[in-house]
N, C-alpha and C positions, 0 to 999 in steps of 0.2 A: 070686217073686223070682229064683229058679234061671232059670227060662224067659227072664225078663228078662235077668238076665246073659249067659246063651248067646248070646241074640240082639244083645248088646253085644257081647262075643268074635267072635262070627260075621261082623259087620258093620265089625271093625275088621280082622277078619283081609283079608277082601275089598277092604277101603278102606283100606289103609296111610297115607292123605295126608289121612283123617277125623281129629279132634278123639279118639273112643275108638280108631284108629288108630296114631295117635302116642303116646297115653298106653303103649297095648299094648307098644308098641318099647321105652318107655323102661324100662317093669319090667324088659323080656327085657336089658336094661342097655344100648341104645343111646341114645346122645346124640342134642342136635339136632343138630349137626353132621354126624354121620355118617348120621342120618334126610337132612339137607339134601344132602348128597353122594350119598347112595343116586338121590335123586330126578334129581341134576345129571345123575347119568352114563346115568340111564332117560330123561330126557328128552331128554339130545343124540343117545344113539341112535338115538333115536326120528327127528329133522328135521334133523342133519347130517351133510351125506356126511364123513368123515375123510380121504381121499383130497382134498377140495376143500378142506379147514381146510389140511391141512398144505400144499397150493400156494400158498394167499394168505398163509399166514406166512412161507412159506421165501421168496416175492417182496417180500413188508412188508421185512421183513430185510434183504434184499440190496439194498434201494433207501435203506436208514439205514446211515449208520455209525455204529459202538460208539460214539460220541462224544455222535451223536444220539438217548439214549436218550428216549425221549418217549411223551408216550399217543397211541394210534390215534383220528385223527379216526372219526367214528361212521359216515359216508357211504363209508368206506375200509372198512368190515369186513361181510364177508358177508351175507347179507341173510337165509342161515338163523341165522347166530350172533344179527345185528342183534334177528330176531322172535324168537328163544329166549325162554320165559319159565320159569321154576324156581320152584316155590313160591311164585306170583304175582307175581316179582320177572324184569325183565328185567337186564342185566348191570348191574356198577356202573360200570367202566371197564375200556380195552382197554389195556396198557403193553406197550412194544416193550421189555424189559432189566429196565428201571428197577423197581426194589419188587417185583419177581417172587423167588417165596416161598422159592427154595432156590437153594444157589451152583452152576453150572454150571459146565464148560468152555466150552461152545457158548452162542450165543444164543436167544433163544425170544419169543414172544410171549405173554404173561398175559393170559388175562381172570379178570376179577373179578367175584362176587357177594359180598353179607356187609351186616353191618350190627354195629351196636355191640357186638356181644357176641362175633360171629367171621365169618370172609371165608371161601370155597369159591370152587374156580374149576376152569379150564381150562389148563394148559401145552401149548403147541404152537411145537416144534423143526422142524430135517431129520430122515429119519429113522433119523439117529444122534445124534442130541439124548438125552441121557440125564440124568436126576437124580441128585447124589451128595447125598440125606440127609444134613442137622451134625448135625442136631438132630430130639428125640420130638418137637415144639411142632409140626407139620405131617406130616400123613399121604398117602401119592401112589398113586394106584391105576394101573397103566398103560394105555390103554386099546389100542393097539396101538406102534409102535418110534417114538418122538416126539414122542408125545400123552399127555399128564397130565392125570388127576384130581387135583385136590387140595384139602385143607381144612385149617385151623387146630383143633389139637386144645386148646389152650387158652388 
């Protein structure tokens, strides 16, 4: 039984994104949330240049006015964002303003993953685009000066 267990330990520790995995995380007290955000910010690293995110937002942007806040057609947004997949999930939607998770001075583009229970995503500004946090209800990881991680913490 010992032996079994280890090699359940062993096999979660290695595989983060297994079944005994995620159970492991959650004792150690992480949520899915922040499991799912963990994965977001491993996997954009992984297949998006940052450097190319923040050009096609900072151009998205400058081609709408604040007036025109609206979601990004799907053929408009990059083609490493477009193939992204998280947790077997590809985006939910791309919003230029509008329903983006925290009040800003500047504008940004949101992309969205999530589903019934809580949303994770992507913020992508200039890079002087900064987040002022109102509220605990959302968590922002930075990824470099303009690019947010982000997830719904409850």
């Amino acid at each position: 039984m010992i032996l079994l267990a280890s090699i359940i330990l062993t096999f979660a520790h290695l595989r983060n994104r297994s079944i005994p995995g995620r159970v492991v995380q959650w004792f150690r007290g992480e949520s899915g949330s922040e499991q799912y955000l963990d994965d977001l910010v491993e996997d954009t690293k992984k297949a998006v240049d940052p450097t190319e995110l923040q050009q096609w937002a900072v151009r998205v942007l400058q081609e709408t006015s604040q007036s025109e806040s609206r979601m990004v057609k799907k053929e408009d947004i990059p083609s490493s964002v477009r193939n992204l997949k998280t947790n077997g999930l590809h985006f939910e939607m791309v919003t230029c303003d509008s329903d983006a998770p925290a009040p800003s001075s500047e504008r940004s583009i949101c992309i969205w993953w999530g589903g019934g229970f809580f949303h994770w995503g992507i913020r992508v500004g200039s890079p002087t685009f900064k987040i002022t946090p109102t509220s605990t209800s959302t968590t922002y990881v930075e990824w470099r000066p303009g690019i947010y991680f982000w997830r719904e913490t409850q």
